[in-house]
C-alpha positions as a Markdown table, in Angstrom:
| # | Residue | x | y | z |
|---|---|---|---|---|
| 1 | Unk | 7.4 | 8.9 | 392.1 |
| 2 | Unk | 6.3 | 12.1 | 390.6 |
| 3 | Unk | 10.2 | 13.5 | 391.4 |
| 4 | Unk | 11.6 | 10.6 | 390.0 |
| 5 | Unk | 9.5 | 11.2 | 386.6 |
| 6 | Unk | 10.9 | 14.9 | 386.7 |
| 7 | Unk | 14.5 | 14.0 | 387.3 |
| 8 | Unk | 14.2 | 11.5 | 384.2 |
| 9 | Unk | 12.5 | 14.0 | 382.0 |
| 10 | Unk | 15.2 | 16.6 | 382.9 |
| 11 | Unk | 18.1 | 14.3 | 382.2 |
| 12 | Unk | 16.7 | 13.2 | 379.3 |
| 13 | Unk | 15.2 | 15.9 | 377.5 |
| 14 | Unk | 19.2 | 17.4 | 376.9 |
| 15 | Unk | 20.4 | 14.0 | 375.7 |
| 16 | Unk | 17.8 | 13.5 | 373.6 |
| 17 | Unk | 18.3 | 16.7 | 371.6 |
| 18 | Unk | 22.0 | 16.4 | 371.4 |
| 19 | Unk | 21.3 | 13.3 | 369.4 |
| 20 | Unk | 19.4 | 15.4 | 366.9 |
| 21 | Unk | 21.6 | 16.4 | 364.0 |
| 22 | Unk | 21.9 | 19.9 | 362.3 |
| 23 | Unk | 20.2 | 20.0 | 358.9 |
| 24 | Unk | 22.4 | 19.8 | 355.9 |
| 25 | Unk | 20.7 | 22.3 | 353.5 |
| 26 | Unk | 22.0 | 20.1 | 349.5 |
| 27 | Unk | 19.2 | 22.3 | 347.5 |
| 28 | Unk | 22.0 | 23.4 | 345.6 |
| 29 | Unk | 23.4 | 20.0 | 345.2 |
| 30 | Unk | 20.0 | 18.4 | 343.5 |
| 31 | Unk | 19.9 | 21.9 | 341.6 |
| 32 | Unk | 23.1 | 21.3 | 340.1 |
| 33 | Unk | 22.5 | 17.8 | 339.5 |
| 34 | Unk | 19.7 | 19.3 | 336.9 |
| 35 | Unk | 16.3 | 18.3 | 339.6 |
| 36 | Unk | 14.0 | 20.8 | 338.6 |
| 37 | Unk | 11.3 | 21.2 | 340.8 |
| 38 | Unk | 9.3 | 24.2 | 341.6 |
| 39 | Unk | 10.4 | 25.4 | 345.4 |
| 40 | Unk | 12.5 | 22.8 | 345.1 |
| 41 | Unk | 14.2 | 22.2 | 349.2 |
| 42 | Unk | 16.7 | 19.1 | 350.3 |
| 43 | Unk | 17.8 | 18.8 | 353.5 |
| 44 | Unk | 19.7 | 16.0 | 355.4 |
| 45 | Unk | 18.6 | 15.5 | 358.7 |
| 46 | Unk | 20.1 | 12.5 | 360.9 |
| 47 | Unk | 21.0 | 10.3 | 357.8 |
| 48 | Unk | 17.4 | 11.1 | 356.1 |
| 49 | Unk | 17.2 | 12.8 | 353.0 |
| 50 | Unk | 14.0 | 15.1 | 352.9 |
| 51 | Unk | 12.9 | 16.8 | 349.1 |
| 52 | Unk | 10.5 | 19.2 | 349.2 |
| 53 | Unk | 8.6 | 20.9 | 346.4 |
| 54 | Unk | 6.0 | 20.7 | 343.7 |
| 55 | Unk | 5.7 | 19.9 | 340.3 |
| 56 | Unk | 3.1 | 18.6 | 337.5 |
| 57 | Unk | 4.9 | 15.5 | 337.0 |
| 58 | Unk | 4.9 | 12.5 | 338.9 |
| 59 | Unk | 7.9 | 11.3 | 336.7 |
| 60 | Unk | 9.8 | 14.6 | 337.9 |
| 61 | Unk | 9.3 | 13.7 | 341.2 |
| 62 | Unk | 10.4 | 10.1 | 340.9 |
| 63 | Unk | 13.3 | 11.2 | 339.4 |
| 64 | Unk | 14.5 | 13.2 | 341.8 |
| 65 | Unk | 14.4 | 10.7 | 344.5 |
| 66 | Unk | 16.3 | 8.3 | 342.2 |
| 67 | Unk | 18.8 | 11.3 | 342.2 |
| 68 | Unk | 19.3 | 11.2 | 345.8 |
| 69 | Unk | 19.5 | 7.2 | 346.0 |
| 70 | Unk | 21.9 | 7.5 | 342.7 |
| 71 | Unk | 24.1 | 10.1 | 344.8 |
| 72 | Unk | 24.5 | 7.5 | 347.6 |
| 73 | Unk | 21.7 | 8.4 | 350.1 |
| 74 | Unk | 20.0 | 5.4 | 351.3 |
| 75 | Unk | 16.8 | 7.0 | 353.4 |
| 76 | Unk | 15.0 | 9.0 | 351.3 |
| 77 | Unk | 11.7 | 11.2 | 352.6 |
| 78 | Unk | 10.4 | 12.4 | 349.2 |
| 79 | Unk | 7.7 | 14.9 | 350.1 |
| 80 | Unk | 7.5 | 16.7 | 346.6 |
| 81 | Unk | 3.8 | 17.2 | 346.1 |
| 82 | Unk | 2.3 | 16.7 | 343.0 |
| 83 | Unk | -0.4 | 19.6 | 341.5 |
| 84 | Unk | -1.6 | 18.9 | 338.1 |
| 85 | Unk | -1.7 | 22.9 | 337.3 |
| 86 | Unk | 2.1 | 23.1 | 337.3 |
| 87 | Unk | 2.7 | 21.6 | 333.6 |
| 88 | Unk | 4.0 | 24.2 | 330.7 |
| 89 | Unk | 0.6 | 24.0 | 329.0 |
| 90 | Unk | -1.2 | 24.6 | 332.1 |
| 91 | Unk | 0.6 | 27.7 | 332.5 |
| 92 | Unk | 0.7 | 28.9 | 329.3 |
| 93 | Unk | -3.4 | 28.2 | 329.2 |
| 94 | Unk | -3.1 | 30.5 | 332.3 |
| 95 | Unk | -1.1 | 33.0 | 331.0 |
| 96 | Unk | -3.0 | 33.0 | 328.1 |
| 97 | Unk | -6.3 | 33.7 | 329.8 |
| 98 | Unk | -4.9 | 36.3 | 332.0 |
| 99 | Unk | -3.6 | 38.4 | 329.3 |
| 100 | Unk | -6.7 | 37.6 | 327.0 |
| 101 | Unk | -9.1 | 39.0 | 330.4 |
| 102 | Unk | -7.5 | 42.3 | 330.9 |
| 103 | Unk | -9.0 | 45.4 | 329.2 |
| 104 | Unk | -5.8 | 47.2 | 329.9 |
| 105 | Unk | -4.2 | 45.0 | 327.2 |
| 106 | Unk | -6.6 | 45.3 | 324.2 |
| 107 | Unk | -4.7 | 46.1 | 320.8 |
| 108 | Unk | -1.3 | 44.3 | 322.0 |
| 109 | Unk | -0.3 | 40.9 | 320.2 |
| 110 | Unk | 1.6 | 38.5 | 322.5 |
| 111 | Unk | 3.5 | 34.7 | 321.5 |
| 112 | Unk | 4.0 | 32.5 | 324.8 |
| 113 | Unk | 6.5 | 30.1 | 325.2 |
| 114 | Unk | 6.9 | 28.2 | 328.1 |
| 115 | Unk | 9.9 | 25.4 | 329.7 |
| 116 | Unk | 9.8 | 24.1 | 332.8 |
| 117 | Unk | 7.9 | 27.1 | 334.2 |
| 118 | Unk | 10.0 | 29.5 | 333.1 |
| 119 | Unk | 8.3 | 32.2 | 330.3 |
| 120 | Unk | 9.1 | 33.6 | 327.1 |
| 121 | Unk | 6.8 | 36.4 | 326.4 |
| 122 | Unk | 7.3 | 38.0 | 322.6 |
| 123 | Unk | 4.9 | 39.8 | 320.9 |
| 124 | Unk | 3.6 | 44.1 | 320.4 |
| 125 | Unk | 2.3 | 46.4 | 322.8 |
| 126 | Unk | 1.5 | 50.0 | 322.4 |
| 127 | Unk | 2.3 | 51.3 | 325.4 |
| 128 | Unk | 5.8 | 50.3 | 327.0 |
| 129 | Unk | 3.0 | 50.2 | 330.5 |
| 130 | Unk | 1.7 | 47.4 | 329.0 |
| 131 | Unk | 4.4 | 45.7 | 328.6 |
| 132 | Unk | 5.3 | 46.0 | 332.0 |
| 133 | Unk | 1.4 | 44.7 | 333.5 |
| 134 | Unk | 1.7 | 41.7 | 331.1 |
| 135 | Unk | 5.0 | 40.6 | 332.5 |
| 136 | Unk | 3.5 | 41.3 | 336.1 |
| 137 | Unk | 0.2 | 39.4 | 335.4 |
| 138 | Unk | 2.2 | 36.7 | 334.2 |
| 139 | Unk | 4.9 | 36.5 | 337.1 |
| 140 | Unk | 2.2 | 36.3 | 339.5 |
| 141 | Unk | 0.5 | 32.8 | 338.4 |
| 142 | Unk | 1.4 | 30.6 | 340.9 |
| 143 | Unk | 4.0 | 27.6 | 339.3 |
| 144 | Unk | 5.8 | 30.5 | 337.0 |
| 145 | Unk | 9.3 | 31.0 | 338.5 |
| 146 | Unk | 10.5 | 33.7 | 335.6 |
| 147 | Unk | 8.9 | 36.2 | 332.7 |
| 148 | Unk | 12.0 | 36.5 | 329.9 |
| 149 | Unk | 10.3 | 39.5 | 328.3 |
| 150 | Unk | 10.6 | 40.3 | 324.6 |
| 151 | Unk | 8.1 | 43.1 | 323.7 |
| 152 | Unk | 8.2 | 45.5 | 321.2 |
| 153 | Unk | 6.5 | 48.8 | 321.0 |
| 154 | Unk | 4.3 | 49.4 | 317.9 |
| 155 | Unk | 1.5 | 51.5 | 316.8 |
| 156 | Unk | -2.1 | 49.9 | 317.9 |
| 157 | Unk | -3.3 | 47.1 | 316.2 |
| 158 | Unk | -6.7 | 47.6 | 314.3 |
| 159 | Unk | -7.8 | 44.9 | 315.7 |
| 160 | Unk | -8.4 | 43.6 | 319.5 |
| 161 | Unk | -5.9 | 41.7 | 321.5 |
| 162 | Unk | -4.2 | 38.6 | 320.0 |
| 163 | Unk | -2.5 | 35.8 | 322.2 |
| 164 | Unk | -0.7 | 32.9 | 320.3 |
């Protein structure tokens, strides 16, 4: 009995896995097609369509798996989770805070402008060093893909740190 069990498991265990297909990475694809999703992954496996990712908004989400039924995939896994921190003016808030909290920053002015998690950061620093630790504490909030940097030097402000 026990030998019989083996000989099945061995036969089928090989058939089984030739029946599993390779993944079809179509990240790109859904890029392309203007999804935007933070960590944004697609992947076709055996007819399935699986989107991975996160975002703020639940509409975003949606719309990405209308994307995939819309492109002519009928079995759709969305996975994309949803995590309310992810939205522009959560990020700005954060960015805001950050650069509001350092010491290292005091006498700078910055403007924040945020789209779909991307940042603009304008504004004065003093040092051309802190320009560069704004743009690091800013690229390091979890959600913000890119810091678009647009500091100028100028001499210090007589006042403390401003953030618009």
């Amino acid at each position: 009995m026990i030998r019989r069990f083996v000989l099945a498991a061995v036969l089928f265990v090989p058939l089984a896995a030739y029946g599993q297909a390779d993944p079809v990475d179509l990240t790109a694809v859904f890029i392309d097609g203007g999804v935007r999703i933070d960590r944004l992954l697609v992947y076709q496996i055996g007819g399935v369509v699986l989107l991975r990712g996160r975002t703020g908004s639940p509409l975003m989400a949606a719309a990405a798996g209308r994307f995939a039924a819309r492109a002519g995939y009928r079995r759709v896994a969305n996975l994309i989770e949803i995590v309310p921190g992810l939205t522009d003016e959560a990020l700005a808030a954060s960015a805001r805070h950050e650069l509001d909290m350092t010491r290292e920053l005091e006498g700078c002015r910055f403007q924040i402008e945020l789209a779909e998690g991307i940042v603009r950061l304008r504004g004065r620093v003093v040092r051309e060093a802190q320009g560069d630790y704004a743009v690091y504490l800013i690229a390091k909030i979890d959600g913000v893909k890119q810091v678009h940097s647009e500091l100028t030097l100028s001499a210090p402000a007589a006042t403390g740190g401003r953030h618009e």
